[in-house]
N, C-alpha and C positions, 0 to 999 in steps of 0.2 A: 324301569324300562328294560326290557331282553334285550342282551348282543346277540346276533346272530352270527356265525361264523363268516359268511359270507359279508357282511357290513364291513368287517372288521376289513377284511382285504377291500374293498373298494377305496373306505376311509383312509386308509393305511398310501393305499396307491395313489389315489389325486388328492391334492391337498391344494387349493386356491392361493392364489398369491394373497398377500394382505389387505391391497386397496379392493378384490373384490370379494373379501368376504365379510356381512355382515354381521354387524356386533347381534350379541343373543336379544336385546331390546329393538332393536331394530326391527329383526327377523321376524319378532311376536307381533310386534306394530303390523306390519305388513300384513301378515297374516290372520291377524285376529280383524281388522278392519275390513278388508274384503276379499276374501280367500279366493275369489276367482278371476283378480286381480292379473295373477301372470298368464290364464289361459283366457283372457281379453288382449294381454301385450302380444301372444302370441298368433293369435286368429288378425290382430289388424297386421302383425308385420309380413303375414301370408299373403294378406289381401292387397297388399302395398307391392309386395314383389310380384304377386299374378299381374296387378294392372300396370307395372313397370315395363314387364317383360311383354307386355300385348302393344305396347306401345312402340319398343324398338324391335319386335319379332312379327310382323303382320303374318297373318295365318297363310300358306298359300293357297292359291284358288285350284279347283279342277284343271283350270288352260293351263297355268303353267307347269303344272306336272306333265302335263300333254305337249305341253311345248319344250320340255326336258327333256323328253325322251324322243322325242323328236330329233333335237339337235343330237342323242347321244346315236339316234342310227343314221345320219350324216355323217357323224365322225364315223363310225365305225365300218359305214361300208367303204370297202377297197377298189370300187368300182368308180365312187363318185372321188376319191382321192386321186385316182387314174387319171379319170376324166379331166379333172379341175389343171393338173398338172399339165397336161398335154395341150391347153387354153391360154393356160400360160405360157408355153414354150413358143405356141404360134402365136402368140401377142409379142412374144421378146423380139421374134421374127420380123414381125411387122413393124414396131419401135426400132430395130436396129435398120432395116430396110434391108431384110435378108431374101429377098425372093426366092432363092432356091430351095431355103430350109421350108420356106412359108409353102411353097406348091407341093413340097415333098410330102407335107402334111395334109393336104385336102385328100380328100374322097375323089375317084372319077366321077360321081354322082355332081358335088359341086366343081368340080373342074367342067364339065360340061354344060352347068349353066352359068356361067361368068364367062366372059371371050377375054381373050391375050392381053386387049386393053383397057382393060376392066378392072384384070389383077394385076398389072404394069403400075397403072393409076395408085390400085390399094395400098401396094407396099410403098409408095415414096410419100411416106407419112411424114417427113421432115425432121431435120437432127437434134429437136428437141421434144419429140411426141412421146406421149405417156398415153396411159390405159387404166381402166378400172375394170375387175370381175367381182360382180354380185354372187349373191349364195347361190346358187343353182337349184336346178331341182330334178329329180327323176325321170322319165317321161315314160322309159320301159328299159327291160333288163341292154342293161348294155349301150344306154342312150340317155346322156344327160343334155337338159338347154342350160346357160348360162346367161346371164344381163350384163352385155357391156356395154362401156363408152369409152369412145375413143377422143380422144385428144391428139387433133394434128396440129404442127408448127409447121407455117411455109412464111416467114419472113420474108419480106417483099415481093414477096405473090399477089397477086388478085382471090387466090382460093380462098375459101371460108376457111378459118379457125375454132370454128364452132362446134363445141361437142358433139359428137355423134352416138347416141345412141343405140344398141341393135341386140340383137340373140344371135349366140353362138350354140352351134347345136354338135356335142361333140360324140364319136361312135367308136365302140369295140370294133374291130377288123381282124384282130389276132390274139394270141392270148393274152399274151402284155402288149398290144401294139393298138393304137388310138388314134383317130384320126376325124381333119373336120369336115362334117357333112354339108353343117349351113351355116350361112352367116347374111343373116336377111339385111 
């Protein structure tokens, strides 16, 4: 049988630990019996990791690409970050019972449809009220709605304590300045 120069270095280079290399009888067995033997071990242990991997990798669908990219221009607009922020600040308002901050923030637009005891009323939301804001959404440049519920506390009142539900509708006014328009 020829050496090859190149054999020589590989040989030379890896050299199998003991336990996994087979003795010369061995090898011939193997191989004289059914030579296609390791390219059957190798085809099932392919077919064994594809259907492994299908199992704990589920393929993703069209939506959710679409629902990825979705949420990634949510984040990335600075408009609806604005927006979301400034919803918050007048919900802090209204949880703390800040009336001044809370009017300083509306629109004349909703300042004019709510009367003095309407928003008097809104902000004495009680010393234990909390709030929730949903994802919002677009409606046009400069104008985002939001899904709240409010949670008032009036211990020993007659008033409901009962979630309220509602849209907050928040608007550009300035360049960084935001302000809320509606709150149905």
């Amino acid at each position: 049988m020829p050496v090859f120069p190149h054999n020589l270095i590989v040989n030379s280079e890896f050299v199998a630990p003991a336990f996994l290399r087979l003795r010369s009888g061995q090898a011939r067995r193997l191989a004289g019996s059914n030579p296609a033997l390791p390219l059957v071990v190798l085809v099932f242990a392919a077919v064994l990791s594809v259907s492994a991997g299908a199992k704990t990798k589920p393929s993703p669908s069209f939506s959710s690409h679409t629902d990825a990219a979705r949420r990634d221009r949510v984040r990335s607009d600075r408009g609806y970050i604005a927006a979301l922020a400034a919803a918050n600040r007048f919900l802090q308002a209204w949880q703390n019972q800040d009336h001044e901050t809370g009017l300083l923030m509306l629109t004349d637009t909703a300042k004019q449809h709510s009367s003095e005891d309407r928003l008097e009323s809104f902000f004495s939301s009680g010393a234990e009220a909390a709030y929730e804001i949903a994802r919002g959404k677009k409606m046009k440049a400069g104008r985002y709605a939001f899904p709240i519920t409010l949670f008032p506390f009036h211990s020993g009142t007659s008033k409901s304590d009962r979630p309220q539900k509602s849209e907050m509708v928040v608007v550009r006014t300035g360049k960084d300045e935001w302000a809320i328009d509606k709150l149905r």
